[in-house]
C-alpha positions as CSV (number, residue, x, y, z in Angstrom):
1,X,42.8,-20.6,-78.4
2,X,45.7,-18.1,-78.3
3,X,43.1,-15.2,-78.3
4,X,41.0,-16.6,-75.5
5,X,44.7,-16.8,-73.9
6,X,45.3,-13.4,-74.5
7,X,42.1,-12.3,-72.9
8,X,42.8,-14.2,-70.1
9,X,46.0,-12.6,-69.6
10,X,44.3,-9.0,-69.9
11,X,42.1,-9.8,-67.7
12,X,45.0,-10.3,-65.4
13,X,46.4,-7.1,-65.6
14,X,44.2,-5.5,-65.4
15,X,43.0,-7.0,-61.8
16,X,46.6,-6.7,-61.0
17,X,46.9,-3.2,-61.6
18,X,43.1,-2.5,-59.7
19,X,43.8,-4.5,-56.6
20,X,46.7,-1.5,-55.6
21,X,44.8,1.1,-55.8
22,X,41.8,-0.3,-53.9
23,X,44.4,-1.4,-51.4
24,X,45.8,2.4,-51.3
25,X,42.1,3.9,-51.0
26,X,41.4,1.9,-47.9
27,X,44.7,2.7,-46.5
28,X,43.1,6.1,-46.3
29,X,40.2,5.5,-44.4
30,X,40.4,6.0,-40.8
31,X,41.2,2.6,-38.3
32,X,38.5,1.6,-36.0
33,X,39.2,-0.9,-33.8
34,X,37.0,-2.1,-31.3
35,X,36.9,-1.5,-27.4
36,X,39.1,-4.3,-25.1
37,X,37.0,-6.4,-23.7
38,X,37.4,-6.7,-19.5
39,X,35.9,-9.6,-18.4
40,X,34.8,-10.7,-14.6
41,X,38.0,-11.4,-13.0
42,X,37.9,-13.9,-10.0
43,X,39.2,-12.6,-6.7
44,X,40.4,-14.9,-4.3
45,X,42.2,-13.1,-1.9
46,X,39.2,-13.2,0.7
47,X,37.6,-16.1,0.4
48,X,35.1,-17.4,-2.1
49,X,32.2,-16.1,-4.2
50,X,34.4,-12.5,-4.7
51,X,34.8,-11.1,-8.2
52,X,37.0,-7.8,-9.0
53,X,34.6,-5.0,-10.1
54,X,36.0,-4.1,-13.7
55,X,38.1,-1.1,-14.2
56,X,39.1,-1.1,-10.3
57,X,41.2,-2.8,-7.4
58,X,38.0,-3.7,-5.5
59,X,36.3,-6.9,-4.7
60,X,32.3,-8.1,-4.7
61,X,30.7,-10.2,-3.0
62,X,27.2,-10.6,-3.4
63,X,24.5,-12.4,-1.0
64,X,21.3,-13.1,-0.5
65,X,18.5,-14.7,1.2
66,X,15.0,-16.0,0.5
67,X,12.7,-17.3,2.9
68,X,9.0,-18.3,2.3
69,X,6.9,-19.9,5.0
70,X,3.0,-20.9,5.4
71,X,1.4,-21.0,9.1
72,X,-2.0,-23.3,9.8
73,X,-3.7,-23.4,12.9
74,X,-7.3,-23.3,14.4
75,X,-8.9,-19.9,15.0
76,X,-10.8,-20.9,18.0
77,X,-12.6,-19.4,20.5
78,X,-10.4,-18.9,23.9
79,X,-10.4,-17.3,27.1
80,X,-8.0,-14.4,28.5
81,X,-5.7,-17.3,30.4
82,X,-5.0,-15.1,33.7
83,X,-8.7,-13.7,34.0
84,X,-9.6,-18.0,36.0
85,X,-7.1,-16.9,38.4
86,X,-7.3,-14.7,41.9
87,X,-4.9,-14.9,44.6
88,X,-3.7,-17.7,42.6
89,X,-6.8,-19.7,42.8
90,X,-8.4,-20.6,39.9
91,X,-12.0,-20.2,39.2
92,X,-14.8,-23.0,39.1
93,X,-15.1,-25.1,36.1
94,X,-18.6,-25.9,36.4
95,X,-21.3,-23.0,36.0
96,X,-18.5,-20.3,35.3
97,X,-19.9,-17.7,32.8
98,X,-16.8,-15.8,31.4
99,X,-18.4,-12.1,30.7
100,X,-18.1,-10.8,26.9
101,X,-14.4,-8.6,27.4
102,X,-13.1,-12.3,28.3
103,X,-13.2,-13.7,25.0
104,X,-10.8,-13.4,22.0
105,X,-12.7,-12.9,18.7
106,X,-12.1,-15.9,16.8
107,X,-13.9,-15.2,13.6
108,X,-11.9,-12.4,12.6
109,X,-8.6,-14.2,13.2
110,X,-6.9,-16.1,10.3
111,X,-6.5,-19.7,10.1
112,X,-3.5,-19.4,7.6
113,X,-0.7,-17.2,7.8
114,X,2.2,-16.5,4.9
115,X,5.4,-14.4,5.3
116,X,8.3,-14.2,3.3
117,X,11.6,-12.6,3.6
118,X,14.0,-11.5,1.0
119,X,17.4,-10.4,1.6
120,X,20.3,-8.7,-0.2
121,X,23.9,-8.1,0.9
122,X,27.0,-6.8,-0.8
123,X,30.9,-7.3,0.9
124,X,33.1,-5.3,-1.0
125,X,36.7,-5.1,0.2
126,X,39.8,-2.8,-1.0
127,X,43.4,-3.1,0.3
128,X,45.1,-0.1,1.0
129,X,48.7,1.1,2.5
130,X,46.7,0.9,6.2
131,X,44.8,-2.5,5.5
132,X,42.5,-3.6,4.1
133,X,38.7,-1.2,3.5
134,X,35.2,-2.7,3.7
135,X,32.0,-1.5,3.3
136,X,29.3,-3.9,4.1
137,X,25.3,-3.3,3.7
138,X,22.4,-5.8,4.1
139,X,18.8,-4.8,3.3
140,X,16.0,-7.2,4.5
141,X,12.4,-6.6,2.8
142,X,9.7,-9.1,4.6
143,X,6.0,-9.1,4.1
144,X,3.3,-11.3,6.5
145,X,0.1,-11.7,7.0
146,X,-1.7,-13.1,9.6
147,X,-0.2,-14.3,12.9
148,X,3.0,-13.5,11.2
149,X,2.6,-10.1,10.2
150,X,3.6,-8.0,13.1
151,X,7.6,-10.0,12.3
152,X,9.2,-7.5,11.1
153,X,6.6,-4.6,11.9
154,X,9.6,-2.8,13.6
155,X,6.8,-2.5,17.0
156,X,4.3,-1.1,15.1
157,X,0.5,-2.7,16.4
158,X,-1.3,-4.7,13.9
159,X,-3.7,-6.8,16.2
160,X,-2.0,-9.9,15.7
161,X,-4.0,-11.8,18.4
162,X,-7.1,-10.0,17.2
163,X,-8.5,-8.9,21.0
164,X,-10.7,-7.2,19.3
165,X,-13.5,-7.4,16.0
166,X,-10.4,-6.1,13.4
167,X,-8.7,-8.3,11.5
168,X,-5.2,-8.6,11.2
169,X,-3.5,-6.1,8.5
170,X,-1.2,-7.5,6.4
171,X,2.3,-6.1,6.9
172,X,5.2,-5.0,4.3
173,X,8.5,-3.7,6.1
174,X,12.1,-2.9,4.8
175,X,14.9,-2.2,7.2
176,X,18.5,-1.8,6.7
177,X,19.5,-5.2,9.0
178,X,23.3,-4.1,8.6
179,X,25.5,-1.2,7.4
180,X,28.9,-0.6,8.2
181,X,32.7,0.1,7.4
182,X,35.9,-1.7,9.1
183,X,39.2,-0.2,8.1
184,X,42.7,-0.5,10.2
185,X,40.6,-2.6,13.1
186,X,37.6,0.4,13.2
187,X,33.9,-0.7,12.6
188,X,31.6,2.2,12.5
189,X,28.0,2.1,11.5
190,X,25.1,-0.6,12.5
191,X,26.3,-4.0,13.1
192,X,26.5,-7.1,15.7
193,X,27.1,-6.1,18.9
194,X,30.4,-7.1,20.4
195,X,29.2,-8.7,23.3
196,X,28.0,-11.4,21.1
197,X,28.8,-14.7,20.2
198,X,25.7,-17.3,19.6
199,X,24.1,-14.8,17.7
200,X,21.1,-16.4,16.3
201,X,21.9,-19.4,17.4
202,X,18.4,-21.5,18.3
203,X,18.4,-22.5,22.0
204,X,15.8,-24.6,23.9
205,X,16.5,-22.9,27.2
206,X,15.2,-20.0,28.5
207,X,18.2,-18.2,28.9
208,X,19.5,-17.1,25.5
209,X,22.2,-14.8,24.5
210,X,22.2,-12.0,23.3
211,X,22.0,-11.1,19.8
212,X,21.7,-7.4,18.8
213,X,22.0,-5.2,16.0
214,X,23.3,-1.7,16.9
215,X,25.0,1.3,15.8
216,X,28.7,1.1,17.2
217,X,32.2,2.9,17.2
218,X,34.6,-0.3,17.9
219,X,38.2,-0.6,17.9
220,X,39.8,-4.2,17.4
221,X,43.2,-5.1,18.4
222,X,44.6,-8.0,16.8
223,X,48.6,-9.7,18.5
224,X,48.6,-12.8,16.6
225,X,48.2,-15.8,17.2
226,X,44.2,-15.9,16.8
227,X,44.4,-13.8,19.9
228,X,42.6,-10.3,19.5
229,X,41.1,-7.4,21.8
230,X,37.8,-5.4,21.2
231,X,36.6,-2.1,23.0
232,X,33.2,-0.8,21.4
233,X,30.9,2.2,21.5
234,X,27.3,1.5,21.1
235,X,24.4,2.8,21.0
236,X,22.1,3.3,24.2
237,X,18.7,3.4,22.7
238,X,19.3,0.4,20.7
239,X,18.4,-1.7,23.3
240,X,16.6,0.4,25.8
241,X,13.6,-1.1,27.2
242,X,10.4,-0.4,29.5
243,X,10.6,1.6,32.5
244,X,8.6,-0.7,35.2
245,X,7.1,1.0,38.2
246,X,5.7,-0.1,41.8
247,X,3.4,3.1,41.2
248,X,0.9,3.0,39.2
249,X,-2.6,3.6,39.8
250,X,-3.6,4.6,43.0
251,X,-7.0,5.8,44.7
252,X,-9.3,8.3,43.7
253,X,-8.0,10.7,45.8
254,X,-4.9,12.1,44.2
255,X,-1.6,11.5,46.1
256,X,1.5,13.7,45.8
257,X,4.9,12.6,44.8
258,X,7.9,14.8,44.7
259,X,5.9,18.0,44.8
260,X,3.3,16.1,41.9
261,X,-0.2,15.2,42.6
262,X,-2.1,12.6,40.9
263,X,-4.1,9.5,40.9
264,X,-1.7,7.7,38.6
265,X,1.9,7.5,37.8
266,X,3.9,6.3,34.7
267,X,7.1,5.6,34.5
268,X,9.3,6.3,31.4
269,X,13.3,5.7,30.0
270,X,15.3,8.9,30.7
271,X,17.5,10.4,27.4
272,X,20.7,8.6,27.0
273,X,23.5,10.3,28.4
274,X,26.5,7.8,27.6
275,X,26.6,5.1,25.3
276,X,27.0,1.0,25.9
277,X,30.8,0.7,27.0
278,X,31.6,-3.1,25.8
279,X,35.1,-5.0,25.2
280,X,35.7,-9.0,24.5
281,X,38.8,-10.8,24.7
282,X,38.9,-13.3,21.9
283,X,41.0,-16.2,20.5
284,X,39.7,-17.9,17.3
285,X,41.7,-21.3,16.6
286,X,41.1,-24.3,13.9
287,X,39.0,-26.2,16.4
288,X,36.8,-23.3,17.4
289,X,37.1,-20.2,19.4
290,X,36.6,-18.6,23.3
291,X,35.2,-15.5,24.1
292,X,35.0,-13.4,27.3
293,X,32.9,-10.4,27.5
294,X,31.8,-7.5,29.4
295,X,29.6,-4.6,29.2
296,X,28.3,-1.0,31.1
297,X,24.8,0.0,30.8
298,X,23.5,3.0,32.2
299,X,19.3,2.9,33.2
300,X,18.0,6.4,33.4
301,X,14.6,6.4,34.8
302,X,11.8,9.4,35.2
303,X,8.3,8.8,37.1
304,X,5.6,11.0,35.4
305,X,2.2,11.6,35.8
306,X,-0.3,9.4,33.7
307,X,-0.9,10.8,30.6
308,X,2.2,13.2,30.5
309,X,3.0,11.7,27.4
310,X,0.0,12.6,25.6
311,X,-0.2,15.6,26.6
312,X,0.4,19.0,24.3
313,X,0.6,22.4,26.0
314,X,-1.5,25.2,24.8
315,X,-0.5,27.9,22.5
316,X,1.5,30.7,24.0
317,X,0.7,32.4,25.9
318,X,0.5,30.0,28.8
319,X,-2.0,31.2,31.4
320,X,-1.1,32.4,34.5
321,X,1.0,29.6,36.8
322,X,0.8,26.9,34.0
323,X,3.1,23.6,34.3
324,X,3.4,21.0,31.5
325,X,2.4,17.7,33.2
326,X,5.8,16.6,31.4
327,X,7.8,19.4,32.4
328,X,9.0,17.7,36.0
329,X,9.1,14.5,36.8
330,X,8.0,13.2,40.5
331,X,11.1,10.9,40.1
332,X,14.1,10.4,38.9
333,X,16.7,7.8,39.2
334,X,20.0,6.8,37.7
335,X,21.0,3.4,37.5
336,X,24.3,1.4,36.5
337,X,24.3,-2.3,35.6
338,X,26.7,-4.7,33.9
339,X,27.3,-8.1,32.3
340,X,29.6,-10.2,31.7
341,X,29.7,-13.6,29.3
342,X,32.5,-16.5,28.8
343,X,31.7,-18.8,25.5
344,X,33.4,-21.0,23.4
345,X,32.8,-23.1,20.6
């Protein structure tokens, strides 16, 4: 017993006097210690759903959209509606023969129709000594097929109705629907127009508002209150339109117009010379807001000959007398037209 006591006790010191000088080894080794951890912080100075990016003072939102749908419907045969009618006097029923250019080709149109639309936005906001910064950007991608493939085709033809033997093409499309920056009551870049105020709102009349997406250079006043000015700078081309014309084709003997003969005459949008001029007066309240609004639009118009548009001048040089059907027009004419809105909700 007292020598398995005395190893014991050994056995003792002799851990007691290792233990140290492990401890003083590791002592020596370099510390490693690992990297803070920064985790989403919530930021709930501008509503809900924004999270502080980590490592800076800004806040994210992030949004999206997803849309499916699925169109059915009966590919029939039909008839061009306004070729019954003459003079406003429909054609016979009975014993009427409609002649081959009258029908719309019904077996190449499609009797089901998908499209789907998938959207993402990001609302980032950073407050400064001026106010506060955001950037905003929304991307839509949409695909259809079908009678729902020219939505979203940005104008592009893709014989949705099928007057002819094609059938439809299916359509991908990605546009930017909204990118822009506010900062000390400026908005620059591609956004809602400030004439609006039902934007997208469904309506079962005929007369809807209006609801467009241009590039603008706006300036918003705010005095309190909920009370608040706008004056905005848009772009003209965003919502120019066709040019209509009383002139169109004539006889087959050509007829001269401002020093231009021909046998037909087109008319086309002149190049913008001064943007959409547009302001609102505005007061947003707990039980809804009013809106009154105004806007300039200037119409430049030019009458060309048919076919100016498609036509390419030869290569230099031009013979002898040679004038671009495009280089004059017959016409010109400068227009000035306005709107104005009052809406409340």
């Amino acid at each position: 017993m007292k020598l398995f006591k005395e190893l014991l006790l050994g056995s003792a010191a002799a851990l007691a006097g290792v233990v140290p000088v492990a401890g003083a080894r590791g002592a020596d080794l370099p510390a490693r210690q690992a990297a803070p951890i920064e985790y989403v912080r919530i930021c709930d100075a501008y509503g809900a759903g924004f999270f502080y990016i980590p490592g800076t003072d800004t806040c994210l939102r992030v949004g999206g959209l997803v849309l499916a749908e699925l169109r059915g419907h009966d590919p029939f045969f039909s008839i061009a509606g306004p070729l019954f009618y003459a003079n406003g006097i429909p054609h016979l029923g009975t014993g009427f023969v409609p002649t081959p250019n009258q029908y719309l080709n019904a077996r190449s149109r499609d009797a089901l129709a998908f499209s789907a639309l998938g959207r993402v936005e990001l609302d980032a906001r950073t407050q400064s000594p001026w106010g506060t910064l955001r950037p905003f950007a929304r991307v839509d991608a949409f695909y259809g097929s079908g009678a729902s493939a020219q939505l979203g085709g940005l104008g592009q033809l893709v014989n949705t109705f099928n007057t002819t033997a094609g059938s439809t093409a299916a359509r991908e499309t990605t546009i930017v629907n909204k990118a822009f920056i506010q900062f000390a009551g400026l908005t620059a870049g591609r956004a809602q127009s400030m004439f609006d105020f039902y934007a997208d709102a469904y309506n079962y009349e005929n007369l809807r508002g209006s609801n467009a997406t241009v590039a603008l250079l706006a300036y918003t006043a705010t005095f309190g209150n909920g009370f608040s000015a706008t004056l905005s700078f848009e772009d003209q081309p965003s919502r120019r339109a066709a040019i209509g014309s009383t002139i169109a084709a004539t006889t087959a003997a050509p007829i001269t117009i401002g020093g231009v003969s021909a046998t037909s005459f087109q008319a086309q949008p002149g190049g913008s010379r001064v943007p959409e001029i547009v302001g609102n007066l505005r007061l947003d309240q707990p039980w809804g807001a009013v809106q009154l609004s105004a806007a300039a639009h200037q119409v430049r118009a030019s009458l060309f000959q048919a076919g100016a548009l498609a036509a390419i001048p030869p290569t230099p040089p031009f013979p002898a007398g040679f004038t671009p059907p495009f280089a004059f027009p017959a016409l010109t004419s400068n227009s000035y037209g306005f709107a104005i809105q009052a809406v409340f909700s």
